[in-house]
BALUMRO-278903 format. One record per residue (C-alpha): residue number from 0; residue in one letter; x, y, z. Coordinates in Angstrom, 1 decimal, m for minus. Layout:
k r c1 c2 c3
NUM A X Y Z
...
END
This chain:
k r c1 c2 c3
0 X 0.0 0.0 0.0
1 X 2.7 2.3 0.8
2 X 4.3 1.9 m2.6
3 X 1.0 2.5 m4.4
4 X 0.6 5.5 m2.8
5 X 4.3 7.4 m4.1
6 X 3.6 5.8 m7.4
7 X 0.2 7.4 m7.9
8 X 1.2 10.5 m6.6
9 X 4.3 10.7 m9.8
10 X 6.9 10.4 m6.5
11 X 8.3 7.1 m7.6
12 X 8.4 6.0 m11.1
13 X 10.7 2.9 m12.6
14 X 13.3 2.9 m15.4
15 X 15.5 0.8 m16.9
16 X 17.6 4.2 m18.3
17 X 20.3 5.1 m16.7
18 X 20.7 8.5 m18.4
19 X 18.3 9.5 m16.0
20 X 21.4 9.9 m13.7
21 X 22.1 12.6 m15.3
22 X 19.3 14.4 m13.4
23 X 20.0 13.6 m9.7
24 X 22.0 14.4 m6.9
25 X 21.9 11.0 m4.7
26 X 22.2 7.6 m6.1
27 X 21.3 4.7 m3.6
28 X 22.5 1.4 m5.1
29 X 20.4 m1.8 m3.8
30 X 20.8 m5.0 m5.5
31 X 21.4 m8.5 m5.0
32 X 24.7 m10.3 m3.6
33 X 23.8 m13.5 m4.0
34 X 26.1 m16.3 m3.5
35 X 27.4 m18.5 m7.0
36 X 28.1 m21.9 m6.6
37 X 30.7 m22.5 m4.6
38 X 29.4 m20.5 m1.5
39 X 31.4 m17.0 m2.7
40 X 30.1 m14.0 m3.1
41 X 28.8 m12.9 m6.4
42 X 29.0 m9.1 m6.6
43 X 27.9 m8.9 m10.3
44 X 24.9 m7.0 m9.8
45 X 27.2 m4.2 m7.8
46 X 30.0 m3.9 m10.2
47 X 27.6 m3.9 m13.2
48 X 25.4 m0.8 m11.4
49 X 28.5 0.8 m10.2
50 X 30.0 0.7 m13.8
51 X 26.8 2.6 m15.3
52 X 26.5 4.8 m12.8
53 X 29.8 6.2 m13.7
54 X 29.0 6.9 m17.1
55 X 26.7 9.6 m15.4
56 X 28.7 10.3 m13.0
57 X 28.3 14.3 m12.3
58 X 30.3 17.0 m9.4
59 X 28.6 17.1 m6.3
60 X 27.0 13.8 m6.8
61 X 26.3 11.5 m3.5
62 X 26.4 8.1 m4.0
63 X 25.5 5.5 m1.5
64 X 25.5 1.5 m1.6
65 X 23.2 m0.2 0.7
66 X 23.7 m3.7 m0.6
67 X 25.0 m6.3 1.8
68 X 28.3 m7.1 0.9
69 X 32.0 m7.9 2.9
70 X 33.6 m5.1 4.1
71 X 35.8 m3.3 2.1
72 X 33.6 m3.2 m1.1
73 X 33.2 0.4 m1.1
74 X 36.5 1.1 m0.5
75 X 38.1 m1.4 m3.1
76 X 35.8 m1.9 m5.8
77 X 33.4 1.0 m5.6
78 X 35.5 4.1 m5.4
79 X 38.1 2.6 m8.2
80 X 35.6 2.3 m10.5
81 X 34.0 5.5 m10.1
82 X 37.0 7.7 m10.4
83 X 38.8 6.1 m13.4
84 X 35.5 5.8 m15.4
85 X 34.5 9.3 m14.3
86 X 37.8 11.1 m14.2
87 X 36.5 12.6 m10.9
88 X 38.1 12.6 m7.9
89 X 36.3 10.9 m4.7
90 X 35.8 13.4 m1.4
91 X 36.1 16.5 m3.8
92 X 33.9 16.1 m6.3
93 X 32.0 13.0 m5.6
94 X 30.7 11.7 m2.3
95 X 30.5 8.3 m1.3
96 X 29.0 5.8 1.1
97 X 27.6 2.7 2.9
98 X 24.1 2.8 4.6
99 X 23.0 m1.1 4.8
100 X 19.5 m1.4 4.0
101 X 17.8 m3.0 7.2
102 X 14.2 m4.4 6.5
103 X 12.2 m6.7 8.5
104 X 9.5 m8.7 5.7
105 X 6.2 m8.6 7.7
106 X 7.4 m6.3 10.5
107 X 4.5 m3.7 11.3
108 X 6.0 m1.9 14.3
109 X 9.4 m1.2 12.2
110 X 9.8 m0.4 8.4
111 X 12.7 1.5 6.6
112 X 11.2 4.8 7.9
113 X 11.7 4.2 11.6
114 X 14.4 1.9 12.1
115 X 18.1 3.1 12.6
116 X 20.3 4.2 9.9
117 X 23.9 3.4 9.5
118 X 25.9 5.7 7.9
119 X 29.9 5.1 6.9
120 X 31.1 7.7 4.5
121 X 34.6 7.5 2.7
122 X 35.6 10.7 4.3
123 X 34.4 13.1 6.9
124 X 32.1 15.2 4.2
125 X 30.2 12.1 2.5
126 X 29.3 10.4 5.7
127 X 27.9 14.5 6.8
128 X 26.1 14.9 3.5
129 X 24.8 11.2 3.7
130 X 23.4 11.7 6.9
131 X 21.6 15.0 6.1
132 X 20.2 13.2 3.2
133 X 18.5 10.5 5.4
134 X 17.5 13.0 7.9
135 X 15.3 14.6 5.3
136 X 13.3 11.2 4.4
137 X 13.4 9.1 7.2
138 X 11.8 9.5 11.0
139 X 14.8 7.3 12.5
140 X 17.8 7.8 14.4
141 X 21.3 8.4 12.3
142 X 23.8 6.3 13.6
143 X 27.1 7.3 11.8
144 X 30.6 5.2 12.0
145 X 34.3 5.8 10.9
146 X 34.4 4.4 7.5
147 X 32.6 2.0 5.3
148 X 34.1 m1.5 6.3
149 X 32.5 0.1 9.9
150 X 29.1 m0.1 8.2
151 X 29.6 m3.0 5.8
152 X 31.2 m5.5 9.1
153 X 28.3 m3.9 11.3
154 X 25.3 m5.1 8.7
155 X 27.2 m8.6 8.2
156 X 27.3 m8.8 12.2
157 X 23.4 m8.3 12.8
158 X 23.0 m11.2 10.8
159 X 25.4 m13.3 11.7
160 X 24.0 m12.7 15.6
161 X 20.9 m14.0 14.2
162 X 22.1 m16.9 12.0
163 X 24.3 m18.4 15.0
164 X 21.3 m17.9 17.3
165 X 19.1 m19.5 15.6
166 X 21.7 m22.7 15.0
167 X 22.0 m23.0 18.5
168 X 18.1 m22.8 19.4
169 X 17.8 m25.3 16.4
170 X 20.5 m27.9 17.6
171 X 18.8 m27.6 20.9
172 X 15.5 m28.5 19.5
173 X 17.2 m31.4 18.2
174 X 18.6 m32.4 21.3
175 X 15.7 m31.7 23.7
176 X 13.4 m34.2 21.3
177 X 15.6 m36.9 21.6
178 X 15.5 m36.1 25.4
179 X 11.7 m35.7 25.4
180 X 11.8 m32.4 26.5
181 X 9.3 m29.6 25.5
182 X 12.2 m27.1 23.4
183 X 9.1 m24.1 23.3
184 X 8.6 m24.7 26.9
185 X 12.1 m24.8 27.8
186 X 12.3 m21.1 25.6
187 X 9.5 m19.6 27.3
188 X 11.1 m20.4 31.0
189 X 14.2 m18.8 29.7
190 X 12.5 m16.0 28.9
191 X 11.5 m15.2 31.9
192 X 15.2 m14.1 32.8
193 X 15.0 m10.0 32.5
194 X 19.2 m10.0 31.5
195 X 21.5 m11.7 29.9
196 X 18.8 m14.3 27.3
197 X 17.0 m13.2 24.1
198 X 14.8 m15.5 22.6
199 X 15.5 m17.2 19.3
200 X 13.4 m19.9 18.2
201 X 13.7 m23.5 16.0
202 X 12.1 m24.1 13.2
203 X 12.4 m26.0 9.3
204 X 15.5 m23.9 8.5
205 X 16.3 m20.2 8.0
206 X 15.4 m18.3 4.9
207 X 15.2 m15.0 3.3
208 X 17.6 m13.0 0.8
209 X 20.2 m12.3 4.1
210 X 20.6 m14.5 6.8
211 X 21.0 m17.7 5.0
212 X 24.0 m16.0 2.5
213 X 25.3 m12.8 4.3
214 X 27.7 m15.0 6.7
215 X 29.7 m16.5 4.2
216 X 30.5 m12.9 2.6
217 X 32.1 m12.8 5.8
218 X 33.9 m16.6 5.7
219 X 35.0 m15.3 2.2
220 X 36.3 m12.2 2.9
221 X 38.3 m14.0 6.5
222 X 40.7 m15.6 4.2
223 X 42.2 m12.8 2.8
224 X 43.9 m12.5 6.6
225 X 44.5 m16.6 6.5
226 X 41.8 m16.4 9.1
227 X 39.4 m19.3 9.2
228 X 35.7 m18.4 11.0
229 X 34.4 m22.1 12.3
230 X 31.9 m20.6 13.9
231 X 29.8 m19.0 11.4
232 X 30.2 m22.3 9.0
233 X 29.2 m24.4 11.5
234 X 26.1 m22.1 12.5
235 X 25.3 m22.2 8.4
236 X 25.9 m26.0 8.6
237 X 23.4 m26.8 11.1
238 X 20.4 m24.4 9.7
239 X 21.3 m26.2 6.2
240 X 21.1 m29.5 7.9
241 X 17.5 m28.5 9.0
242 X 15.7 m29.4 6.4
243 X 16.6 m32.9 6.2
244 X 16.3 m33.3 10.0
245 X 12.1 m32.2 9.7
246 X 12.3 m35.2 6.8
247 X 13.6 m37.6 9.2
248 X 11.0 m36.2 11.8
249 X 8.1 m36.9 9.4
250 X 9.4 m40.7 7.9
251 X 9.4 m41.7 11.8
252 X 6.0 m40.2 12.5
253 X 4.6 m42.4 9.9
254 X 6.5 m45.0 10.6
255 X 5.5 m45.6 14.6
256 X 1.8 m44.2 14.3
257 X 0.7 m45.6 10.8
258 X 3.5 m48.4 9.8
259 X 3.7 m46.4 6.6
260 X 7.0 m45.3 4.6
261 X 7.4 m41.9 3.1
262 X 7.1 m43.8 m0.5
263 X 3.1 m42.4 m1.8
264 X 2.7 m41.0 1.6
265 X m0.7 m37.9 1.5
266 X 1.5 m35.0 2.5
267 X 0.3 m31.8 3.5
268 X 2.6 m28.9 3.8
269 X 1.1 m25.7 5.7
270 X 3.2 m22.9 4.1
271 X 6.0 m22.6 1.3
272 X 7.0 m18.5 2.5
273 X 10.2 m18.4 4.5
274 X 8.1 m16.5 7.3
275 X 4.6 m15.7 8.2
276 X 2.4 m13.2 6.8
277 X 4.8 m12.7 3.8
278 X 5.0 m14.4 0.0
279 X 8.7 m14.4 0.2
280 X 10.2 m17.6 m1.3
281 X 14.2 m16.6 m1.2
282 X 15.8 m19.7 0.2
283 X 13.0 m20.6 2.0
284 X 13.5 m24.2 3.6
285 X 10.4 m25.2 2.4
286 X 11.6 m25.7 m0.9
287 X 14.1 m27.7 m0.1
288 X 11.7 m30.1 2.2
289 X 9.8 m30.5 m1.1
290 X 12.8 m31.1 m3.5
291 X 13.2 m34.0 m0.5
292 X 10.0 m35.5 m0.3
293 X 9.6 m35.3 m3.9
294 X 12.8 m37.9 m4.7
295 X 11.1 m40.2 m1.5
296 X 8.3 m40.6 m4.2
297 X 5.4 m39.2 m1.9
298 X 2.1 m37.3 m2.7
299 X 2.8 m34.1 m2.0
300 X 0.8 m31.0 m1.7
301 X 0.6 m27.4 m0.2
302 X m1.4 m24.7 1.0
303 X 0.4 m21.4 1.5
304 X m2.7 m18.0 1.2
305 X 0.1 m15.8 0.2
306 X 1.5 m17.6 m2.1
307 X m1.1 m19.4 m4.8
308 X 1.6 m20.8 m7.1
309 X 5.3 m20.8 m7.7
310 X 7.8 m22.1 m10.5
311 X 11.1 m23.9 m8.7
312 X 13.6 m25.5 m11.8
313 X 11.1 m25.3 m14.5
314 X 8.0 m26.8 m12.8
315 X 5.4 m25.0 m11.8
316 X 3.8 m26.1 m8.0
317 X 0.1 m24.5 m7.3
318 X m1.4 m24.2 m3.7
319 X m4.5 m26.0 m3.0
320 X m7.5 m23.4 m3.4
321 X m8.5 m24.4 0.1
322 X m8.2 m26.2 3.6
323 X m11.4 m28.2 3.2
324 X m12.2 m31.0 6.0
325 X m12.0 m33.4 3.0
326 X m8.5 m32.1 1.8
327 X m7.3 m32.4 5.5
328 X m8.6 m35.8 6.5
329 X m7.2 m37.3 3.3
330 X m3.7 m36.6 4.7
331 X m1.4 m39.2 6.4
332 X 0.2 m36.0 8.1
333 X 0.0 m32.3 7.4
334 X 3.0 m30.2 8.3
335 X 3.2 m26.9 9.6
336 X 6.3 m25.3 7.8
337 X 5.3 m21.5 8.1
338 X 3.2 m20.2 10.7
339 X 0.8 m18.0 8.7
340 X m2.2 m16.0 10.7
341 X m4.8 m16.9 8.0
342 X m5.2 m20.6 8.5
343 X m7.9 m22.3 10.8
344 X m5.6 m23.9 12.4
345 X m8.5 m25.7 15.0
346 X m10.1 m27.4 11.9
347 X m6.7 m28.7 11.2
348 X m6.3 m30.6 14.4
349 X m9.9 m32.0 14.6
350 X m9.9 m33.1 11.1
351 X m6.2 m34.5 10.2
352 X m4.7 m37.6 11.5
353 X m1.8 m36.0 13.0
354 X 0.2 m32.8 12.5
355 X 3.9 m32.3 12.5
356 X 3.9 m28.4 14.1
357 X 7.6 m27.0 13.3
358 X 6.6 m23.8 14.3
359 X 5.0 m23.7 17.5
360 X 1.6 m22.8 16.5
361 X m0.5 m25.4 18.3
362 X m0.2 m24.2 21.7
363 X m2.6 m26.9 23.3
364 X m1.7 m30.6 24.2
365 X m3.6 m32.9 21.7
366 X m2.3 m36.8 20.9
367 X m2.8 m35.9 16.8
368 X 0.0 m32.8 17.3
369 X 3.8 m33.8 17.5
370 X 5.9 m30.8 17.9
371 X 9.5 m30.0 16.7
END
């Protein structure tokens, strides 16, 4: 809603010219860094903006990158490329800067208007000019550091907190199963602690275009200083392991309650979006779960209301058109995967035989619900 509202008053309009450069003052660059492969970074999409940009480059122009990327991007790649392409000279006649862009998918309390800037500048007068530029569009605090690397190892940091957390909360939900221990109960008892704990919670795997991906900009960058950062690959290894582990979760539910194998099992997943309340499918887990069950041969399909249908390696999946008692009961098991609002989820535990809940939803105690 907030984006139809700038378009249709002529605020924001979309172009694919970049001559249009020629007509502003501040250029924010936000596009993808994706990883290739082999787990590197793949800073295409940057060098390839960067590099038109400077055809336009003009004096007194402010540039800013707010894609996540390892420090020392704006510093090493950025500023090279738009003084030798632009003849102009970086800190006198161009300014230049890193502002990580700091969203939250489904968030309504915070959105890019209200949550804290970061602002590195290359020198003393870009990070001043860059902050005066955010002051005049957003209702947040300004939060400026030294240099770019600052800003670049500070937005690689936040998600690296969040990635490691969310291994640990998930290799503990691994362990207290096997222990038959209650993981959300054990969470909420920690919570009660006013210092020292913040709550991070298990599920299918971590998704999204920045916490699955922004680490290993990091791992990449560590070996330019021969250092090696176990930590944060073994953080990525257990999230990635995820997956698989809510496959083995499911094969022994059917298994000990039914005697069936996953081979032409009726499964139901609840949710393809990598979190609630969104239609984001960037590196959601969910995909991978169905890639999974698909090679086990079972009969596989999903509801997701913000998602109707999606294309994964040139075949199109399409979400049932409803959660009817008929589609439900004809399940073996239906699986909660994301943990959207718009789902009766009360229906779903009368009706189905039982439900695999990775995502805390059911709060109640019922013998059809088994719980991550």
């Amino acid at each position: 809603m907030d984006l139809k509202k700038v378009v249709h008053k002529g605020l924001l309009n979309a172009t694919g010219d970049f001559s249009h450069i020629n007509d502003v003052d501040v250029i924010c660059i936000c596009v993808p860094t994706p990883l290739d492969i082999y787990q590197q970074p793949d800073i295409s999409h940057v060098k390839i903006s960067v590099e038109m940009v400077a055809k336009y480059l003009h004096k007194g122009m402010l540039v800013i990158l707010e894609s996540t990327t390892y420090p020392g991007t704006t510093e090493e790649l950025i500023k090279p490329i738009l003084e030798e392409q632009s003849n102009l000279l970086c800190g006198k006649d161009f300014f230049l800067s890193f502002s990580p862009e700091r969203i939250d998918p489904g968030n309504i309390t915070y959105k890019v208007i209200n949550t804290p800037k970061i602002v590195g500048g290359i020198d003393a007068i870009s990070t001043e000019i860059t902050a005066f530029f955010y002051k005049h569009i957003l209702q947040s605090k300004i939060y400026t550091v030294s240099s770019p690397r600052v800003a670049e190892m500070e937005k690689i940091y936040e998600n690296i907190f969040r990635n490691v957390n969310i291994a640990l909360v998930n290799e503990m939900a691994i362990l207290c199963h096997k222990m038959d221990i209650d993981i959300w109960e054990v969470i909420e008892a920690a919570k009660t602690k006013p210092y020292g704990f913040m709550p991070f919670y298990p599920g299918p795997g971590v998704g999204g275009h920045c916490i699955p991906i922004d680490p290993f900009y990091l791992t990449w960058k560590a070996r330019e200083y021969n250092y090696h950062t176990k930590f944060i690959e073994l953080a990525g290894e257990i999230n990635r392991y995820m997956p698989e582990y809510i496959i083995e979760r499911i094969t022994k539910i059917l298994s000990l309650r039914f005697k069936k194998s996953l081979n032409k099992a009726k499964i139901l997943l609840l949710g393809v979006a990598y979190k609630k309340d969104i239609s984001d499918l960037r590196e959601s887990p969910v995909i991978e779960i169905i890639t999974k069950l698909e090679e086990e041969n079972v009969i596989l399909s999903y509801y997701d209301p913000h998602v109707p249908e999606f294309l994964f390696k040139g075949k199109k999946y399409r979400s049932i058109k409803s959660l009817t008692e008929k589609e439900i009961k004809n399940k073996d098991i239906v699986v909660i995967t994301t943990d959207h609002t718009k789902v009766d989820y009360e229906v779903i535990v009368k009706k189905a035989k039982v439900v695999f809940d990775t995502r805390n939803v059911l709060k109640l105690k019922n013998k059809k619900i088994e719980k991550l």
